[in-house]
Backbone of each chain as nested JSON, in Angstrom:
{
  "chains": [
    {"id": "A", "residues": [
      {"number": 1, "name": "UNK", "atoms": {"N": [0.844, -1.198, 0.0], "CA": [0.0, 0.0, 0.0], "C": [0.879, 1.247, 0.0]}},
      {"number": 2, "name": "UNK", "atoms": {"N": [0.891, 2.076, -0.621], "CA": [1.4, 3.162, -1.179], "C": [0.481, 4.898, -0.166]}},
      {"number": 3, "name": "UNK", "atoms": {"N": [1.314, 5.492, 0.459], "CA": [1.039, 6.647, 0.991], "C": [1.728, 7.877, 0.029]}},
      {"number": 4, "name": "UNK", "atoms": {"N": [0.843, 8.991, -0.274], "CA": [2.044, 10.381, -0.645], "C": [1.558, 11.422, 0.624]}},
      {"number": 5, "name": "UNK", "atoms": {"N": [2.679, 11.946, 0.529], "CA": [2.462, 12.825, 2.14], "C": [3.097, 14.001, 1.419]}},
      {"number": 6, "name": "UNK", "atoms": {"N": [2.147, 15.362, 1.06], "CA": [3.319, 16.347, 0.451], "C": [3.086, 17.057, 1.988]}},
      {"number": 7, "name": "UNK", "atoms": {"N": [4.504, 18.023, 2.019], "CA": [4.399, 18.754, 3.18], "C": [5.145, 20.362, 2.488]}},
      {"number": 8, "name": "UNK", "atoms": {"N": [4.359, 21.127, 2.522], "CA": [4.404, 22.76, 2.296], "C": [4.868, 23.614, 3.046]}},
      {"number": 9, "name": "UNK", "atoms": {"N": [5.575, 24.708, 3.05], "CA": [5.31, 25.534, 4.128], "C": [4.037, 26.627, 4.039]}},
      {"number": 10, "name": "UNK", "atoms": {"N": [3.635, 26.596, 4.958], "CA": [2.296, 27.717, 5.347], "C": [2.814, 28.878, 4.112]}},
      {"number": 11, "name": "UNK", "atoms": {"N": [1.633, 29.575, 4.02], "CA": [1.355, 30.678, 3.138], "C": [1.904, 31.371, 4.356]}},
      {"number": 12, "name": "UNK", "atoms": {"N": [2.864, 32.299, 3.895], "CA": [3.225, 33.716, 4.698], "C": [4.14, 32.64, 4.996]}},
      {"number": 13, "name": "UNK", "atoms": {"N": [4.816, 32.449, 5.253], "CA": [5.983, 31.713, 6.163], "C": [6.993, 31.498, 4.978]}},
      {"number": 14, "name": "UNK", "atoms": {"N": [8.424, 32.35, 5.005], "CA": [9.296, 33.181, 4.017], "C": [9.961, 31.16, 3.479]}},
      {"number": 15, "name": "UNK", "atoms": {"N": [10.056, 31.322, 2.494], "CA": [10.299, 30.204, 1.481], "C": [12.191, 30.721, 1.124]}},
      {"number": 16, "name": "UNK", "atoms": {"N": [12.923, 30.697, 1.386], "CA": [14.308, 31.293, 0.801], "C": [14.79, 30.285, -0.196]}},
      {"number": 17, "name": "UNK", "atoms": {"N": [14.305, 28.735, -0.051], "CA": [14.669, 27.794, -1.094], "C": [13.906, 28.068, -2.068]}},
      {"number": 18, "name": "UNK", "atoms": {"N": [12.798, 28.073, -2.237], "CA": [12.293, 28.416, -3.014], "C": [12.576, 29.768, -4.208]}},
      {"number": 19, "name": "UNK", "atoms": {"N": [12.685, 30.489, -3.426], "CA": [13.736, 31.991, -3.513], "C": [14.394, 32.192, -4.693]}},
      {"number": 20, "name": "UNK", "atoms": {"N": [15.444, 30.99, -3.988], "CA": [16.743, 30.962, -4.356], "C": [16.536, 30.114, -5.926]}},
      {"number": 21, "name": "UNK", "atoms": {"N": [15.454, 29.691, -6.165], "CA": [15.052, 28.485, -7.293], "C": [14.273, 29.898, -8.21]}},
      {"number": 22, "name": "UNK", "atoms": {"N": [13.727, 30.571, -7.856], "CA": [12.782, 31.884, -8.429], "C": [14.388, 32.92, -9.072]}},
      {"number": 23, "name": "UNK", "atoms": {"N": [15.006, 32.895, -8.539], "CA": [16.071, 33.857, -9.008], "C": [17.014, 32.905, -9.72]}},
      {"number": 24, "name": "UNK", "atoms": {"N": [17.463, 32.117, -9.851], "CA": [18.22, 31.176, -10.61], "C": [17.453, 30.781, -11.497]}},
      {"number": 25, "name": "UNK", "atoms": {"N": [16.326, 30.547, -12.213], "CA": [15.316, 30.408, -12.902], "C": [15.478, 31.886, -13.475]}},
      {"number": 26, "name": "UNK", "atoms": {"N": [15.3, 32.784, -13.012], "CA": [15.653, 34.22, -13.62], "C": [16.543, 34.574, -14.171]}},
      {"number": 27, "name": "UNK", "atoms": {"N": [17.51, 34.456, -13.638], "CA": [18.921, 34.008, -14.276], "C": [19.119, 33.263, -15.374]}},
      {"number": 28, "name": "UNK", "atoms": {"N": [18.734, 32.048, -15.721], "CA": [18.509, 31.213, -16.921], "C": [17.921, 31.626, -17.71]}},
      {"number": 29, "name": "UNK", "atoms": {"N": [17.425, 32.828, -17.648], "CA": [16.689, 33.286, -18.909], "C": [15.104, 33.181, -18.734]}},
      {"number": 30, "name": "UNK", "atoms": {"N": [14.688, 32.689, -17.615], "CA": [13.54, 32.023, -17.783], "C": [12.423, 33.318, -17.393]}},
      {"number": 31, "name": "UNK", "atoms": {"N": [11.491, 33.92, -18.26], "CA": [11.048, 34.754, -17.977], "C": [9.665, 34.42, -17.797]}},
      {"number": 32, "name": "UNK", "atoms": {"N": [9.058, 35.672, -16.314], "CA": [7.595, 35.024, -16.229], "C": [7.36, 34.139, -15.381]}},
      {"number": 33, "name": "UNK", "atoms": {"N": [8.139, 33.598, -14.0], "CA": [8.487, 33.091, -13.175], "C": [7.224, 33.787, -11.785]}},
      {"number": 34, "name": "UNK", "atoms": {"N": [6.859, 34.135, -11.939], "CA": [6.424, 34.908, -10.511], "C": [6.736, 34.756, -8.967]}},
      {"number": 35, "name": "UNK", "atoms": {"N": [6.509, 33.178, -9.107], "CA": [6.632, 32.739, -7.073], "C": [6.854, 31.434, -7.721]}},
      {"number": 36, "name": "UNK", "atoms": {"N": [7.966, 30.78, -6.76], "CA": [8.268, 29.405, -6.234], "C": [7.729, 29.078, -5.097]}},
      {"number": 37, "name": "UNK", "atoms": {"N": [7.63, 28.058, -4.656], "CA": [7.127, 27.527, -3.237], "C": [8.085, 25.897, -3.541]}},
      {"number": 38, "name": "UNK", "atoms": {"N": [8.744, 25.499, -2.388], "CA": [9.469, 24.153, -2.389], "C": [9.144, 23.614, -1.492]}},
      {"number": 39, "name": "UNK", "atoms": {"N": [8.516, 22.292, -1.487], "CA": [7.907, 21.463, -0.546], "C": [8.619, 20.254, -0.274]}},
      {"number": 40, "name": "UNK", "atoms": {"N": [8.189, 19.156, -0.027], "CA": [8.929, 18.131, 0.189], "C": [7.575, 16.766, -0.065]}},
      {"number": 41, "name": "UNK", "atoms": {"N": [8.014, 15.804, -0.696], "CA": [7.198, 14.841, -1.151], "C": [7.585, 13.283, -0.547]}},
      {"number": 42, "name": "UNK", "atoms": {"N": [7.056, 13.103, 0.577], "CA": [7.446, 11.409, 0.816], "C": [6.547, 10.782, 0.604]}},
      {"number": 43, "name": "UNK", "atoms": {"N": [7.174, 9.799, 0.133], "CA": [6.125, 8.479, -0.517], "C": [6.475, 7.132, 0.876]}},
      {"number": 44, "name": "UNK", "atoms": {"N": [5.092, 6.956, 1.04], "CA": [5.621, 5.53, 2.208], "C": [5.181, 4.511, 1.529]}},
      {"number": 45, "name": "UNK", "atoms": {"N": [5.965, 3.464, 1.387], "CA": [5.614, 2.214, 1.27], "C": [5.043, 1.231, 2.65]}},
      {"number": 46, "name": "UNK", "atoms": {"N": [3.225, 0.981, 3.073], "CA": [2.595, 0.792, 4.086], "C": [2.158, -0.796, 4.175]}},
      {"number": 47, "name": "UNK", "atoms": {"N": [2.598, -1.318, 5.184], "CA": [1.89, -2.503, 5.476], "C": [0.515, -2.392, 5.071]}},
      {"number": 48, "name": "UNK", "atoms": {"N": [-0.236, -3.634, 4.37], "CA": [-1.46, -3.19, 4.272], "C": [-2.05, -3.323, 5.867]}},
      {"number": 49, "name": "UNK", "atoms": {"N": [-3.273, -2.39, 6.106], "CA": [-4.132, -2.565, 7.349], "C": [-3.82, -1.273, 7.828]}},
      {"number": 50, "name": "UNK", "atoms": {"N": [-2.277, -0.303, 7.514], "CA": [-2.035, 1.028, 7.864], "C": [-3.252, 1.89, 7.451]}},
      {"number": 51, "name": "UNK", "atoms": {"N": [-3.749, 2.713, 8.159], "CA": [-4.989, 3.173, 8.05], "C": [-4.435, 5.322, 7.853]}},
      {"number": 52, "name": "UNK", "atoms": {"N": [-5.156, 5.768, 7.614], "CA": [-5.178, 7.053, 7.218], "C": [-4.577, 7.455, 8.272]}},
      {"number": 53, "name": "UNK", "atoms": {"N": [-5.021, 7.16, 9.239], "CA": [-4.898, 8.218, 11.132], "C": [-3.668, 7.771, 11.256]}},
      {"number": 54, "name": "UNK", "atoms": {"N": [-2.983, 6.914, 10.761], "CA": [-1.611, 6.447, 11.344], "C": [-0.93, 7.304, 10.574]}},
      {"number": 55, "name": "UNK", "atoms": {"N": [-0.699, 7.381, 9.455], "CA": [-0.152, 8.603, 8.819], "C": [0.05, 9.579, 8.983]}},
      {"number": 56, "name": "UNK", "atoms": {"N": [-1.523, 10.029, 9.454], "CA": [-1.47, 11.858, 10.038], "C": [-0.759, 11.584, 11.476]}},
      {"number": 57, "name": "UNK", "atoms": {"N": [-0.571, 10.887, 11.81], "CA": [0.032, 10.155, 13.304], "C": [1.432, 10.851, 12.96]}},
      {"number": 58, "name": "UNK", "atoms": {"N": [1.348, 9.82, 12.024], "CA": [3.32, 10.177, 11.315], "C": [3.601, 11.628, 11.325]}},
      {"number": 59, "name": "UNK", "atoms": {"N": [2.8, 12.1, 10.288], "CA": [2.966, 13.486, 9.787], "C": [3.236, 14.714, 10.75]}},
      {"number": 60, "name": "UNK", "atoms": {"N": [2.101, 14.456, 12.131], "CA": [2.552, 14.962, 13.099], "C": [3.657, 15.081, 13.756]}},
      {"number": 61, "name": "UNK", "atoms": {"N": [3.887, 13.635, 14.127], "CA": [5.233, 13.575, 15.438], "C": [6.25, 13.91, 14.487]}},
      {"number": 62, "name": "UNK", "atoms": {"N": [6.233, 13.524, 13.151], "CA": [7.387, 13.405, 12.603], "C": [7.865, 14.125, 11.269]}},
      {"number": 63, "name": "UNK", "atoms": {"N": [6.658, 14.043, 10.524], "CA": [7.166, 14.288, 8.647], "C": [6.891, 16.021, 8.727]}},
      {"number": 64, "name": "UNK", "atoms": {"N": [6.406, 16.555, 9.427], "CA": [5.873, 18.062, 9.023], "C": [6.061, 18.546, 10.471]}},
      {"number": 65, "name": "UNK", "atoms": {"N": [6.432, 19.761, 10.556], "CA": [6.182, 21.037, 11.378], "C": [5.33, 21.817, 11.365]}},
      {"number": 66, "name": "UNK", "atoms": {"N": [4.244, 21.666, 11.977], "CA": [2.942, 21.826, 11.926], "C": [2.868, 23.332, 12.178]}},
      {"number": 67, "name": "UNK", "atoms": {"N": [3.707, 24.191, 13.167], "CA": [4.326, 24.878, 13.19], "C": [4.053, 26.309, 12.09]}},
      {"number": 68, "name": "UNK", "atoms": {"N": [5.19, 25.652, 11.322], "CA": [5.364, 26.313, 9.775], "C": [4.894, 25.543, 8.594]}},
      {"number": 69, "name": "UNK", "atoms": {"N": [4.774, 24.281, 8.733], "CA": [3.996, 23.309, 7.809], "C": [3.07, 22.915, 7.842]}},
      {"number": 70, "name": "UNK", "atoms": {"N": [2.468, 22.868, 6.808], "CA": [0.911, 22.377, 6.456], "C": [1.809, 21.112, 5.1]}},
      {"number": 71, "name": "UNK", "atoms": {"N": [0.509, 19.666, 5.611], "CA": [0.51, 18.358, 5.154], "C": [-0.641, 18.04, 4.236]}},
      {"number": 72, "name": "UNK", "atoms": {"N": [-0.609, 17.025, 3.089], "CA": [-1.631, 16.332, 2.841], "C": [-1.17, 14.855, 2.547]}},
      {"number": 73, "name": "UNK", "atoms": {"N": [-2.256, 13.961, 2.477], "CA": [-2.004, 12.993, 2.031], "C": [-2.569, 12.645, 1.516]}},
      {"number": 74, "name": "UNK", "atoms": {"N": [-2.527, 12.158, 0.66], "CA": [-2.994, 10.9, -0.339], "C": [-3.002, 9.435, -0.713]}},
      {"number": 75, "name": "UNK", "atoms": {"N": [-3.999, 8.772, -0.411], "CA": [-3.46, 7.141, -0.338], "C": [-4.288, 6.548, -1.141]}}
    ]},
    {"id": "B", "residues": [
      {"number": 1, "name": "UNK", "atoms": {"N": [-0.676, 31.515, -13.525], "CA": [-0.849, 30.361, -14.229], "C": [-0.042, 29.279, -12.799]}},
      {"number": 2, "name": "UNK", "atoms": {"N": [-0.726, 28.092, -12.401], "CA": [0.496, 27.353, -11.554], "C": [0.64, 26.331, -12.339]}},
      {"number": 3, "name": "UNK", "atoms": {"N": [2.052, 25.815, -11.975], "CA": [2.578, 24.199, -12.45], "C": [3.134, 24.083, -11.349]}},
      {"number": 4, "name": "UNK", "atoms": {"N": [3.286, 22.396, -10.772], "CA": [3.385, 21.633, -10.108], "C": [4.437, 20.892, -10.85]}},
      {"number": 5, "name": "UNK", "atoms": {"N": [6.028, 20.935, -10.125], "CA": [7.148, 19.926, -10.577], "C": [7.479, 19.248, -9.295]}},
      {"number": 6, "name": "UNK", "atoms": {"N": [6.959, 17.694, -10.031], "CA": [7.867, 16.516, -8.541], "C": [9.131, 16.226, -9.043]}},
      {"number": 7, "name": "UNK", "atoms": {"N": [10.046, 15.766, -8.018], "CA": [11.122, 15.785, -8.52], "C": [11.435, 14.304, -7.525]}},
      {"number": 8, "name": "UNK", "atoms": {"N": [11.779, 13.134, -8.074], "CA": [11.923, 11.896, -6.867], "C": [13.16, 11.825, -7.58]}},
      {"number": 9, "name": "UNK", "atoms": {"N": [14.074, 11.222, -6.878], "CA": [15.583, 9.855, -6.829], "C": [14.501, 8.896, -8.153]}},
      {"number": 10, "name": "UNK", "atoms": {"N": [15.547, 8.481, -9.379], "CA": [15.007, 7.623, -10.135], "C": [15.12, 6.307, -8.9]}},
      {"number": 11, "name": "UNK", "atoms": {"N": [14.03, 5.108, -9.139], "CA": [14.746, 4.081, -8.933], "C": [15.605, 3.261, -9.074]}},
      {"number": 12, "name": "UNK", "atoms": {"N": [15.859, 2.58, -7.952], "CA": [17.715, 2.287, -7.962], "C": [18.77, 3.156, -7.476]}},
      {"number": 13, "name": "UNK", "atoms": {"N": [18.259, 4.514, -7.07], "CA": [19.259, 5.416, -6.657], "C": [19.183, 5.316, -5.017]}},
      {"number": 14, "name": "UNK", "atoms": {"N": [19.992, 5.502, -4.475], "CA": [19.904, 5.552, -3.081], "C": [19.728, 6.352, -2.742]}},
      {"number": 15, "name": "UNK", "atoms": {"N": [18.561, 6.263, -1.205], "CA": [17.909, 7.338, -1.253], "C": [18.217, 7.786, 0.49]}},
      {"number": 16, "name": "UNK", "atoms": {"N": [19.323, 7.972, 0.912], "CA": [19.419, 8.419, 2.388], "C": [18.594, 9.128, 3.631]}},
      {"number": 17, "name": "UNK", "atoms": {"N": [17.524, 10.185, 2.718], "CA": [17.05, 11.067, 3.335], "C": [15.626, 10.213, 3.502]}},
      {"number": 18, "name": "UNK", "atoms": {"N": [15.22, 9.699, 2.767], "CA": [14.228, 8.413, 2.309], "C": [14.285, 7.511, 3.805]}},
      {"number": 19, "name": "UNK", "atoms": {"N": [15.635, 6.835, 4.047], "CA": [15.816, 5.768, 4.481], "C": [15.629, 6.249, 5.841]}},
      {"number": 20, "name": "UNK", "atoms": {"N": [16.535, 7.336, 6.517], "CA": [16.868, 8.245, 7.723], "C": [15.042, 8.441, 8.098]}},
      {"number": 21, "name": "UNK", "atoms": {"N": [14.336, 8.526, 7.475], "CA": [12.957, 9.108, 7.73], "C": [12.315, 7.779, 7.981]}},
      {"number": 22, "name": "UNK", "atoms": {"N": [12.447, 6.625, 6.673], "CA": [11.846, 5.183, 7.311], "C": [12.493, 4.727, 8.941]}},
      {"number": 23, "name": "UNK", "atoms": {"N": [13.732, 4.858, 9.523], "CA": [14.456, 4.552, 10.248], "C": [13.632, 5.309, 11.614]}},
      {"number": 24, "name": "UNK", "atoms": {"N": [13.681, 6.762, 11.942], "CA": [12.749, 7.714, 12.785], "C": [11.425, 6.879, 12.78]}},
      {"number": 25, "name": "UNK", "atoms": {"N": [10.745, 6.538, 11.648], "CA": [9.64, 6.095, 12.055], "C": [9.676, 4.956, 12.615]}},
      {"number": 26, "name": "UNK", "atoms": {"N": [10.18, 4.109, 12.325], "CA": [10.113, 2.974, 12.945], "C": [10.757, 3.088, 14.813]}},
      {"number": 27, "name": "UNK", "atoms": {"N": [11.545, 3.932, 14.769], "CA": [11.996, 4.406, 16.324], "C": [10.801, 4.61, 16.851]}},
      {"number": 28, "name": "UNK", "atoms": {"N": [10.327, 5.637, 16.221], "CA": [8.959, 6.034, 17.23], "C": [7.665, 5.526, 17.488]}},
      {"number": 29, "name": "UNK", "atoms": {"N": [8.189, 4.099, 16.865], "CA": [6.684, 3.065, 17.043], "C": [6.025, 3.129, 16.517]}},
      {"number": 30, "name": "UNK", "atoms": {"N": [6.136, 3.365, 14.91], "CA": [5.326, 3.337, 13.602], "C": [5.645, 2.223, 13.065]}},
      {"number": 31, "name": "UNK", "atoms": {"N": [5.598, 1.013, 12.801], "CA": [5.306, -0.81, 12.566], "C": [4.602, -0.472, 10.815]}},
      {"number": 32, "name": "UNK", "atoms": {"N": [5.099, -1.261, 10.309], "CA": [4.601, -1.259, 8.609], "C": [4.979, -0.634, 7.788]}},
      {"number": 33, "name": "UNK", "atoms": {"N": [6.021, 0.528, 8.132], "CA": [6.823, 1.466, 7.125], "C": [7.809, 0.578, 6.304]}},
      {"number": 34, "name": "UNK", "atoms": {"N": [7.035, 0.108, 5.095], "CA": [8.196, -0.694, 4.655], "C": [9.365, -0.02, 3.906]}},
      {"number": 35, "name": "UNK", "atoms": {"N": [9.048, 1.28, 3.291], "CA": [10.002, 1.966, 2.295], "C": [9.341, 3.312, 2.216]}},
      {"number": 36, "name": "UNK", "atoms": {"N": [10.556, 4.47, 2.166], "CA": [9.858, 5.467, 2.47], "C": [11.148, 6.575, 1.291]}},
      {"number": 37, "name": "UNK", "atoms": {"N": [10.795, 7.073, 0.216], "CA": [11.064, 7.404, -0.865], "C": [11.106, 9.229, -0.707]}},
      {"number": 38, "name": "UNK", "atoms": {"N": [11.653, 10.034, -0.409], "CA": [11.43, 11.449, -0.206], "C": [12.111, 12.419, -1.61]}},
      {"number": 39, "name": "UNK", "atoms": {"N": [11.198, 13.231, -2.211], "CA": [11.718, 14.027, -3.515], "C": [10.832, 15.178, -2.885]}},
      {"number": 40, "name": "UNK", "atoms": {"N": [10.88, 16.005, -3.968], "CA": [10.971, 17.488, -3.895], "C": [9.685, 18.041, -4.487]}},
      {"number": 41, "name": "UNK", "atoms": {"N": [8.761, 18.612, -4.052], "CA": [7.42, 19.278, -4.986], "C": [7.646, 20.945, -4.841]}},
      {"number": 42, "name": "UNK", "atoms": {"N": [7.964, 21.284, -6.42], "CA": [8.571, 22.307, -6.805], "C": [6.741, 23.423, -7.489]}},
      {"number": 43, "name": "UNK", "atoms": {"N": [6.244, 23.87, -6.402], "CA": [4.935, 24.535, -7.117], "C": [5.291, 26.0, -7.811]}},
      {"number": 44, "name": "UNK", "atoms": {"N": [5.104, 26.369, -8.925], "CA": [5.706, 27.12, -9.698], "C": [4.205, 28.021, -10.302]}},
      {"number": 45, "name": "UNK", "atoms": {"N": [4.539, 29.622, -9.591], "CA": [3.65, 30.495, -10.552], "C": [4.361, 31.153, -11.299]}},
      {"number": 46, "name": "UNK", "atoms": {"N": [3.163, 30.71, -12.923], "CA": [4.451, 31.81, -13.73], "C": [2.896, 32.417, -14.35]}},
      {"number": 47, "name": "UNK", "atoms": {"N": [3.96, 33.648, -15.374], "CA": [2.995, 34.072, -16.295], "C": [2.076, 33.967, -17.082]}},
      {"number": 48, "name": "UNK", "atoms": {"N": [0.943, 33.818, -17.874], "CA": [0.063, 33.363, -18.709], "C": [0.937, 33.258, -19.828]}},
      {"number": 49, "name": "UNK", "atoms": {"N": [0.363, 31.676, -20.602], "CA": [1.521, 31.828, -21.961], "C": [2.543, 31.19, -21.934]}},
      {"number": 50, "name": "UNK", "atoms": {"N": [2.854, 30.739, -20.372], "CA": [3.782, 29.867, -20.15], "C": [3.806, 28.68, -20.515]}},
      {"number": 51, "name": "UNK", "atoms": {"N": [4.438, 28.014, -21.929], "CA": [4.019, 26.649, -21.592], "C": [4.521, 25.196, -21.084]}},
      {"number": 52, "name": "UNK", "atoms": {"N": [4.107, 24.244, -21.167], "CA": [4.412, 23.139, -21.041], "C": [6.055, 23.019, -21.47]}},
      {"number": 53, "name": "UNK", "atoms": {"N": [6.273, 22.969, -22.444], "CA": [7.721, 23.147, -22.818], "C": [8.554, 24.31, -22.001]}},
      {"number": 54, "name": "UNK", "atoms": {"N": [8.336, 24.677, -21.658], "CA": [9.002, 25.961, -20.668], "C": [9.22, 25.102, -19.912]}},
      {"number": 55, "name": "UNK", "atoms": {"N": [8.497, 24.66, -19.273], "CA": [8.219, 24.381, -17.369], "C": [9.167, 22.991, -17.921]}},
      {"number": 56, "name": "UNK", "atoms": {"N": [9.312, 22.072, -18.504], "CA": [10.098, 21.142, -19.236], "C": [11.823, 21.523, -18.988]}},
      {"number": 57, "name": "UNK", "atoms": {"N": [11.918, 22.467, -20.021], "CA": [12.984, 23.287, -19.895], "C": [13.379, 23.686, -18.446]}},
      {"number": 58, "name": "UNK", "atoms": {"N": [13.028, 24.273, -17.951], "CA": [13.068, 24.775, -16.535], "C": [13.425, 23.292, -15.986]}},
      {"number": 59, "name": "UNK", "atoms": {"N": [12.843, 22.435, -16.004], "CA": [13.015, 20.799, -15.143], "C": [14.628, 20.278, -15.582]}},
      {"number": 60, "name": "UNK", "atoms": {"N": [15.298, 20.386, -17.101], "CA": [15.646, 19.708, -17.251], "C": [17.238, 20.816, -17.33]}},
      {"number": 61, "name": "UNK", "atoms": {"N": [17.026, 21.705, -17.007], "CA": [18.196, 22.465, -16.81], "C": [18.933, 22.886, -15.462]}},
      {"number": 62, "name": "UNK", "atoms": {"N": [17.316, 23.135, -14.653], "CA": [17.612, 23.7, -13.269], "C": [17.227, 22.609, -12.329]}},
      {"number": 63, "name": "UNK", "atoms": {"N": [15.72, 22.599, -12.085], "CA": [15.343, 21.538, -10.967], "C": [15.709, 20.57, -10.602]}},
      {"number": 64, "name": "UNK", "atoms": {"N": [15.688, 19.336, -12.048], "CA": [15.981, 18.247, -11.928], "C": [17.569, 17.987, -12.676]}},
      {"number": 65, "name": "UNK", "atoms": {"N": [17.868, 16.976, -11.313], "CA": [19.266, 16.284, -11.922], "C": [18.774, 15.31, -12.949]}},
      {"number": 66, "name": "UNK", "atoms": {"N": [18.669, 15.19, -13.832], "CA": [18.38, 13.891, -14.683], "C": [18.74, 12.704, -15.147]}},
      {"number": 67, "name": "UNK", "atoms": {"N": [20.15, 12.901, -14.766], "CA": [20.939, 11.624, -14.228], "C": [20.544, 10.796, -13.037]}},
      {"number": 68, "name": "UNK", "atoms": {"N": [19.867, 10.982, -11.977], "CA": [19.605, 10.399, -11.106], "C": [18.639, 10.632, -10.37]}},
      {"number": 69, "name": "UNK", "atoms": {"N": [17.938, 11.756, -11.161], "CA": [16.184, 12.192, -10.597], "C": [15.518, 11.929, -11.869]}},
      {"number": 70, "name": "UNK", "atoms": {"N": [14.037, 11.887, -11.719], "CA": [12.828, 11.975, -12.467], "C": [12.512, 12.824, -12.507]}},
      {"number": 71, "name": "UNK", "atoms": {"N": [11.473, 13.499, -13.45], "CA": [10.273, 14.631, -13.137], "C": [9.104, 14.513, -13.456]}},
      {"number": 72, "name": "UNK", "atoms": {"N": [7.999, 15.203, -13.203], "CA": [6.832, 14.924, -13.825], "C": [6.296, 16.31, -13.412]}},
      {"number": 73, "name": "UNK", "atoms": {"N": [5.384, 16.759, -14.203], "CA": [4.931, 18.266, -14.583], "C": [3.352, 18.129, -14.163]}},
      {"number": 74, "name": "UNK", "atoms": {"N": [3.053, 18.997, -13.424], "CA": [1.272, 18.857, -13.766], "C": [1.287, 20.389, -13.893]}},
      {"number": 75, "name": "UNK", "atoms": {"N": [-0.149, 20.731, -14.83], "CA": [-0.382, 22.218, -15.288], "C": [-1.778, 22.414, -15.082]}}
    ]}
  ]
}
């Protein structure tokens, strides 16, 4: 069973990787760029019977900073 | 206009940051994590007009290593 867990940072909460990908993209010529945002994408490979809540379980203690990050998942 | 670039480790590549994250979970008493795969979701606003081949370009120059990453585009 297959989990995707993307994890974002919050709207308003300063992105500098992202940034740094928006101006190097600028640099390349690449025009018309407006905003980057860089997230992070884990894929779990799940025993079957792993249920949704165990995930957001995960996502909590562990995959996201709830903090400054906002999660979704998809299974 | 947004596009959405994932960016994973092709398979077969080793994936440390992947493994380090299956490893935490299983510390913290998460049971069934069999494989846990971590890449990059690159959300991209650009200008109207932008197209598909751009955001391509952009993947295969800047984002993605293509030697040892994938990509995939959504628009």
């Amino acid at each position: 069973m297959k989990a995707k867990v993307t994890v974002m940072l919050k709207s308003g909460v300063l992105d500098p990787q992202g940034e740094a990908v928006r101006h190097a993209l600028g640099a390349l010529g690449f025009d018309g760029v407006e905003g980057v945002r860089q997230g992070k994408l884990i894929e779990l490979d799940l025993a079957s019977g792993t249920t949704q809540a165990d995930v957001t379980a995960m996502c909590e203690r562990l995959l996201a900073n709830t903090v400054i990050e906002s999660y979704s998942i998809e299974m």
